[in-house]
Structure formats: C-alpha cells, structure tokens
N, C-alpha and C positions, 0 to 999 in steps of 0.2 A: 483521058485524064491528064493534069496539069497537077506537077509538083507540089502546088497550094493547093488542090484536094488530098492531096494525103496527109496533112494537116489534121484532119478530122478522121482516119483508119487510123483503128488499132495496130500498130505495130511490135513485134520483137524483136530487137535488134538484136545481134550475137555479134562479139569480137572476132576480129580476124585477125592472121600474126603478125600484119603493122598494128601497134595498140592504137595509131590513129584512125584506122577505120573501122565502121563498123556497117552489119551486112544483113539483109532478110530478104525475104523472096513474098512477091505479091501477082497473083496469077502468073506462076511462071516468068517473072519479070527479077533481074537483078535490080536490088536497090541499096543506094551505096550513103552510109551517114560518114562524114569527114569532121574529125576534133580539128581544132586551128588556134593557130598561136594568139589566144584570148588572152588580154583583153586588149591588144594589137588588131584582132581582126574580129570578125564577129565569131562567135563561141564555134557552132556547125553550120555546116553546108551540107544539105542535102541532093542528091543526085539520083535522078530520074531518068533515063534514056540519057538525051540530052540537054533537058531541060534540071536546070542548077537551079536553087533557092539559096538564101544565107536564114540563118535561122540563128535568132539569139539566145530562145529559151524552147526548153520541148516541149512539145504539146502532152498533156497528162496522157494520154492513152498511149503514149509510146514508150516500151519498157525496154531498157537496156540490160544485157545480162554482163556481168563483170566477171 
C-alpha cells in the first residue's frame, strides 16, 4: 500500500499529547496525521512508514475524535 490508498480507508484518528498530531493503527501499522501551520502550508500531512502525502482537505471517511 501507498499513502494515496488510504485515502479511500476508513480511518479514526485519536489525539495525541502534541495537539499537532494525530494517530491510528491499520494492520498493526503506526499511522501518523500532522495539523501544519495552515494556510502557510497545506492543512495535513499524512505519514505512512515513509511514505508522506500533504493532504488539504480529509477524505469523508476519516473521523477525527477531539
């Protein structure tokens, strides 16, 4: 898998105790969503192993819990 397939997974994201990041697990896989200095940079960045994405808007199936 590549960082732009999970675009289209359901995700839940949960906060972590930098309020910049946030965190879920996909087959036993760390995956890491980063907030960023918007509208300076693009909104998130998504991270996959090592493979990064910027992401401007979230895909509907991914729910962030607050």
């Amino acid at each position: 898998m590549t960082a732009n397939d999970f675009l289209s997974v359901h995700l839940n994201w949960k906060p972590n105790k930098d309020t910049r990041f946030y965190y879920c697990y996909f087959n036993d896989v760390l995956l890491l969503l980063r907030m960023n200095n918007f509208p300076d940079e693009p909104l998130y960045t998504f991270i996959y192993l090592l493979d990064i994405i910027d992401i401007e808007d979230l895909p509907s199936n991914w729910e962030i819990e607050h």
